[in-house]
N, C-alpha and C positions, 0 to 999 in steps of 0.2 A: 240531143241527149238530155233525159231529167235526170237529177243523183234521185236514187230511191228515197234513202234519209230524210233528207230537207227540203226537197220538191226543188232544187233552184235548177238551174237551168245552168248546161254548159256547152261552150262554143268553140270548137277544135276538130280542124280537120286534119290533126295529128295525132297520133297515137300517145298516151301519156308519155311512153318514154322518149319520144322524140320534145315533147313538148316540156319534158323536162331537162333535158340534155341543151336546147335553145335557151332558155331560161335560165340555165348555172353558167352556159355562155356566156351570155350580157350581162347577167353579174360579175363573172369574172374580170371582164372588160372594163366596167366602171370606173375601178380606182384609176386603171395606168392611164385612160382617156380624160379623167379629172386632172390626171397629173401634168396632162404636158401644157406648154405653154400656148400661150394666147395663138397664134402665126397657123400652126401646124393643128389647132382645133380648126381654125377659121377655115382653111385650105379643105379640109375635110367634108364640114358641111357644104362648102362649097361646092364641092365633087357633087355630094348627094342633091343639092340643088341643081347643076346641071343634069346631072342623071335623070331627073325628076321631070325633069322640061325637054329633054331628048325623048323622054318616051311615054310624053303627056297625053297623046293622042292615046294610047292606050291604057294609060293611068285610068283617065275619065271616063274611057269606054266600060273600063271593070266597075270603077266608083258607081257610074251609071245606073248597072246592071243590078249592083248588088243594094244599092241606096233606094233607087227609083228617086233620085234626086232631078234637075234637070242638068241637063247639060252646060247649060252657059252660067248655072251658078258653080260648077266645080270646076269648068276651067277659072273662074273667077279663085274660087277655092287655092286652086295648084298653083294662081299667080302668086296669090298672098302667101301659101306656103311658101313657096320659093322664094319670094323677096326677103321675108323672116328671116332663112337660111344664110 
């Protein structure tokens, strides 16, 4: 999709109002996830890390498709992401 206006270019295979409704989400989220204490953040991206590595094989597959990266750099990628985590 081009804005007519400003020529820029935008990237959403959501409809604005769902893409707006995600967005007031994760803002929402922000403060009370900055709020809690160190244990219970840690635990959390922890989850998202393991999630991320349960279902890597397909992570990469998508990454793949839609990068045209290669393949053994994003598993490389999803290590490092995960270690971070």
């Amino acid at each position: 999709m081009i804005r007519c206006m400003t020529g820029a270019r935008a990237f959403s295979l959501l409809p604005p109002e769902q893409l707006s409704a995600a967005t007031s989400a994760a803002r929402a989220a922000f403060d009370p996830f900055r709020a809690l204490p160190p244990q219970p953040r840690a635990d959390l991206l922890e989850g998202i890390a393991r999630a991320l590595e349960h279902d890597g094989e397909a992570v990469v597959e998508r990454a793949a498709a839609e990068t045209h990266l290669p393949v053994a750099r994003l598993v490389g990628e999803l290590a490092r992401t995960t270690g971070q985590l």
